[in-house]
C-alpha positions in Angstrom: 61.6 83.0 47.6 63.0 86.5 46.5 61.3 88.3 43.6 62.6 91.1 41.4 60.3 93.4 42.0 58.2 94.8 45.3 54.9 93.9 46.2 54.2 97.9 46.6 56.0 99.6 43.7 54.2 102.8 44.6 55.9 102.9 47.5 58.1 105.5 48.8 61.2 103.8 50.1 63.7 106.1 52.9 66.3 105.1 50.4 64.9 107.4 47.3 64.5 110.0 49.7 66.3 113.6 49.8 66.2 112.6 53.8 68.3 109.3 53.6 71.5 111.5 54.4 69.9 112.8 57.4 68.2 109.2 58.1 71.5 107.5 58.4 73.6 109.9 60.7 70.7 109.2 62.8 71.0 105.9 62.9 74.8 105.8 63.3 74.7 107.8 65.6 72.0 105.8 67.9 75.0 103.2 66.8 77.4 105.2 68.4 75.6 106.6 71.7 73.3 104.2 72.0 73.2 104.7 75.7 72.9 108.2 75.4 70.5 109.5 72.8 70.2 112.7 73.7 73.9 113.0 72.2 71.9 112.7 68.7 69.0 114.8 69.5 70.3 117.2 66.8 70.4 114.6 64.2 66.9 113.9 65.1 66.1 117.3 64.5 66.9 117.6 61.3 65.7 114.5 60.2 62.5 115.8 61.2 62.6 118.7 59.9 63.4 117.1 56.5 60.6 114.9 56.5 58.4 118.0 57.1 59.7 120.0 54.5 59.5 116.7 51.8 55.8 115.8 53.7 54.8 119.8 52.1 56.1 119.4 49.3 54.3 116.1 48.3 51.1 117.3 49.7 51.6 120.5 47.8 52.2 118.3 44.3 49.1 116.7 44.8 47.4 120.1 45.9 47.9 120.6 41.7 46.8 117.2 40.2 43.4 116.3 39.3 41.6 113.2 39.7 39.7 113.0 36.8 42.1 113.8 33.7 
């Protein structure tokens, strides 16, 4: 039974995130090498680091908002 809509529409999806780029070379890559992953250690890496910097920034926004206005 599909639905239009999610049952979490809060919910950050990988897809709406700046990261996705990073997120899929990852994945192709494990595609690729998939019996070496240390070939994709780089795209790892800056997956990572991407969700770090996008982890800050939310946790900064919300630094700012109140909750009680």
């Amino acid at each position: 039974m599909a639905t239009s809509h999610t049952a979490y529409p809060s919910a950050a999806r990988i897809s709406d995130s700046e990261c996705y780029p990073a997120y899929t070379a990852s994945l192709k890559c494990l595609e690729v090498y998939s019996t070496d992953k240390s070939k994709c250690q780089d795209h790892f890496d800056i997956y990572k680091e991407c969700m770090k910097k996008e982890r800050e920034a939310r946790l900064e926004r919300n630094k700012t908002r109140s909750l009680f206005s």
